[in-house]
MDAnalysis code that builds the backbone (N, CA, C; Angstrom):
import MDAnalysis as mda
import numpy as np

u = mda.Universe.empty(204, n_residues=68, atom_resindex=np.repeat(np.arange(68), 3), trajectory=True)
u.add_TopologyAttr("name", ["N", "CA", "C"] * 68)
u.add_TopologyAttr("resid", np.arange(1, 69))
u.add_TopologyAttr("resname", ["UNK", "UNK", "UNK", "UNK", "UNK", "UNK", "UNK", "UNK", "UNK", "UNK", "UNK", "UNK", "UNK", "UNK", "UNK", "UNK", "UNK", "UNK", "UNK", "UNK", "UNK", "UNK", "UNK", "UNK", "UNK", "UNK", "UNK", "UNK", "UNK", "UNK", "UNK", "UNK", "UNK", "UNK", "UNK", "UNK", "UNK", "UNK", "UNK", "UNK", "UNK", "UNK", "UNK", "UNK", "UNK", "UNK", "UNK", "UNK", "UNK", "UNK", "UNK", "UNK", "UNK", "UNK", "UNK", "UNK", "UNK", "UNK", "UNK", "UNK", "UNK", "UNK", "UNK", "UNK", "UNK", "UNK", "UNK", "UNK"])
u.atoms.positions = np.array([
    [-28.393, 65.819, 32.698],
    [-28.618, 64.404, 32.911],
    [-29.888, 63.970, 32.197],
    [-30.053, 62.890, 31.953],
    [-31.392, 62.130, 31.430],
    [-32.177, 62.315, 32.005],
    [-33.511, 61.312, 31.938],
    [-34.267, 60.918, 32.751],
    [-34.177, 59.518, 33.459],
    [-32.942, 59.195, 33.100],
    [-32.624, 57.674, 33.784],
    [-31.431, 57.792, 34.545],
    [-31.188, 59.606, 34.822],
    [-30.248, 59.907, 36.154],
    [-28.903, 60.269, 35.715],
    [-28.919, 59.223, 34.230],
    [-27.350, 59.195, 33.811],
    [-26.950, 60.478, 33.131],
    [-25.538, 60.785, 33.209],
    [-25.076, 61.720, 32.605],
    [-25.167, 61.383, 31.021],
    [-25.490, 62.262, 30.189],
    [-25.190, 61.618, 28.699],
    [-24.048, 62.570, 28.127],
    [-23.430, 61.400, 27.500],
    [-21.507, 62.126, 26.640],
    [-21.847, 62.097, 25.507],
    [-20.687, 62.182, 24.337],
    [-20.389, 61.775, 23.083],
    [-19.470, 60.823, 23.017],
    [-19.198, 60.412, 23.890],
    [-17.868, 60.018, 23.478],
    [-18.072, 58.170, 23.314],
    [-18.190, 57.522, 22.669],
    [-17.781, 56.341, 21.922],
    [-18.237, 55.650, 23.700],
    [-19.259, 54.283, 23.518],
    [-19.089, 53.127, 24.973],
    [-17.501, 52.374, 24.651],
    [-17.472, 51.709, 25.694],
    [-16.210, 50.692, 25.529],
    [-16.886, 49.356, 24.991],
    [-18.038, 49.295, 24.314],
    [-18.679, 48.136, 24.220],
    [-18.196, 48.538, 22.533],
    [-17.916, 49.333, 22.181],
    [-17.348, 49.951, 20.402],
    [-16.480, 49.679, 20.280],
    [-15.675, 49.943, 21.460],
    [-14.000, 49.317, 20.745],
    [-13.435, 48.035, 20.464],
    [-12.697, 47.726, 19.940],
    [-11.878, 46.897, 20.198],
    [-10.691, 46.707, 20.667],
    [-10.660, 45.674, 21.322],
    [-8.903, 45.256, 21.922],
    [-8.328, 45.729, 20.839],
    [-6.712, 45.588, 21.357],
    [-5.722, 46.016, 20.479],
    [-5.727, 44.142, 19.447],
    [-5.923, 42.998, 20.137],
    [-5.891, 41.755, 20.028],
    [-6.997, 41.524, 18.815],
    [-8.415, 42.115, 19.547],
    [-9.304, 41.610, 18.251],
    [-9.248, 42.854, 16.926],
    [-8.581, 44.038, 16.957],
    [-8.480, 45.187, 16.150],
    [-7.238, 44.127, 15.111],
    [-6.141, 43.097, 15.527],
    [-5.302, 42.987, 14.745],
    [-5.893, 41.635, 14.293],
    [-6.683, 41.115, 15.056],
    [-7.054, 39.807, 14.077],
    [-8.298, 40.473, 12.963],
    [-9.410, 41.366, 13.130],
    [-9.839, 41.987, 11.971],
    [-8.836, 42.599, 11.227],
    [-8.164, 42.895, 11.299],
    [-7.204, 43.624, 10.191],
    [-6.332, 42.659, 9.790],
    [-6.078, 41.161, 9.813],
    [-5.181, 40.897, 9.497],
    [-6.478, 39.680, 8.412],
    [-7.761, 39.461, 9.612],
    [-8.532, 38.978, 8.534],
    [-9.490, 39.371, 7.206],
    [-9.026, 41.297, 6.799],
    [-9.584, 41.894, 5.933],
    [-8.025, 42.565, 5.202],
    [-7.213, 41.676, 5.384],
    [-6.240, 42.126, 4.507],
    [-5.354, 43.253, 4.590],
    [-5.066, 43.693, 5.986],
    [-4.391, 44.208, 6.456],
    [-4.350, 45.232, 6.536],
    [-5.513, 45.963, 6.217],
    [-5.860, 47.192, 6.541],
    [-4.693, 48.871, 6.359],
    [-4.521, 49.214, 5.208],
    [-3.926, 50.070, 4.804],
    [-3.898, 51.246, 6.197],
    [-4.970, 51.878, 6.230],
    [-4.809, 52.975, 7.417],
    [-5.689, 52.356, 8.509],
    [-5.359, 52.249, 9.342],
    [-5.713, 51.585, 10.653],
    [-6.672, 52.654, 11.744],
    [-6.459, 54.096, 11.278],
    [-6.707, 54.802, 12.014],
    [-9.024, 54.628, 11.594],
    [-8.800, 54.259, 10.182],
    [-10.315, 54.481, 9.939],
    [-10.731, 53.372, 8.835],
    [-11.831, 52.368, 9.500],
    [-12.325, 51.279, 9.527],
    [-13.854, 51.737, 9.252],
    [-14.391, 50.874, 8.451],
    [-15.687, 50.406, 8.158],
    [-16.376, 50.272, 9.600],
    [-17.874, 50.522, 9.498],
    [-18.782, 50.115, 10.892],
    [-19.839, 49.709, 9.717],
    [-20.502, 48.158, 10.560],
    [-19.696, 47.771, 11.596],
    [-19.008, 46.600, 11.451],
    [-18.418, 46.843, 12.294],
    [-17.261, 45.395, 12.050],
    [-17.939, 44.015, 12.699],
    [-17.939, 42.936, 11.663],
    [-19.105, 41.964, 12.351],
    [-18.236, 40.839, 12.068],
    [-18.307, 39.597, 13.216],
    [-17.209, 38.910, 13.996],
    [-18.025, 37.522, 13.829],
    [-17.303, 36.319, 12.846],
    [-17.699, 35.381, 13.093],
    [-16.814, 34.242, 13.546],
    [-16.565, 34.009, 14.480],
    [-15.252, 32.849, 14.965],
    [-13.450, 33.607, 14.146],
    [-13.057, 33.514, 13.486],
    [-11.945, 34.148, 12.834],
    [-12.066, 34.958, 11.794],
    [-13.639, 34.992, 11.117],
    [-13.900, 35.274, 9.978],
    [-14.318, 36.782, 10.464],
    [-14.390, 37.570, 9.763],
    [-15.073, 38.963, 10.147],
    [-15.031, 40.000, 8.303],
    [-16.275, 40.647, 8.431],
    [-16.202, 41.998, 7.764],
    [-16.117, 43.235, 7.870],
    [-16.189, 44.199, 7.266],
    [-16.341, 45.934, 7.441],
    [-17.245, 46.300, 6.631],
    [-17.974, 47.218, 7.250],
    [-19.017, 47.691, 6.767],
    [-20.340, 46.653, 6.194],
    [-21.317, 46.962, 5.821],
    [-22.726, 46.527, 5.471],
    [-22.653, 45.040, 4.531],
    [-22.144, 43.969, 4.972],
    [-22.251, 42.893, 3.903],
    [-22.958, 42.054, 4.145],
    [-24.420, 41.851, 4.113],
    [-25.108, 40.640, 4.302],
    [-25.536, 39.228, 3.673],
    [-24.677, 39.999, 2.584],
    [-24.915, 38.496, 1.585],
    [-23.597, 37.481, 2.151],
    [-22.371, 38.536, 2.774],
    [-21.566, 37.191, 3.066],
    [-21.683, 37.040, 4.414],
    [-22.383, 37.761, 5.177],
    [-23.243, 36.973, 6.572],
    [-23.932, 36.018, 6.448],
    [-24.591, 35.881, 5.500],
    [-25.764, 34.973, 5.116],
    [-24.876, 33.120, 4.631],
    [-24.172, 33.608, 4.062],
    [-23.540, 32.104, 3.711],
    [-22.217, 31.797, 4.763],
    [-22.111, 32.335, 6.020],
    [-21.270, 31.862, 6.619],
    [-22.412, 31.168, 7.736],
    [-21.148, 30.077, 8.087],
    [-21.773, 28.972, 9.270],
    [-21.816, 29.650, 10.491],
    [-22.618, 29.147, 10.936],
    [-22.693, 30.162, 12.462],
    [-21.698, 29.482, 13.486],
    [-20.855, 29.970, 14.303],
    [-19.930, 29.821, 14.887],
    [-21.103, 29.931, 16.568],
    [-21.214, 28.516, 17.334],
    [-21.949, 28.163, 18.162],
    [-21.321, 27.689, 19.003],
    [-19.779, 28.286, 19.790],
    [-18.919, 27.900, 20.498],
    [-19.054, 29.200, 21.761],
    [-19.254, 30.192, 21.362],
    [-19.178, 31.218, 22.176],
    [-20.203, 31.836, 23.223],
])
């Protein structure tokens, strides 16, 4: 255990995954994703828009989505 009591794993939080719902709207908004099993990190989520892997230049010119 830690020092904060908790047990520590390997295994992936549920705060990593995605729904089966938002896994098919990134894949359907990066073009449909050939093998599904292995995806870019991290996957970064703007209203419908999203990328894979490290792109900050097209973070940078998208509008910020201020609904959520």
């Amino acid at each position: 255990m830690s020092s904060s009591g908790r047990r520590a794993t390997n295994r992936p939080s549920r705060k990593a995954r995605l729904s089966k719902g938002e896994f098919n709207s990134v894949a359907q908004a990066n073009g449909g994703l050939e093998n599904p099993q292995v995806i870019k990190t991290p996957v970064v989520r703007n209203g419908k828009q999203s990328t894979l892997g490290y792109q900050p230049d097209v973070w940078k010119a998208w509008k910020i989505d201020k609904t959520f």
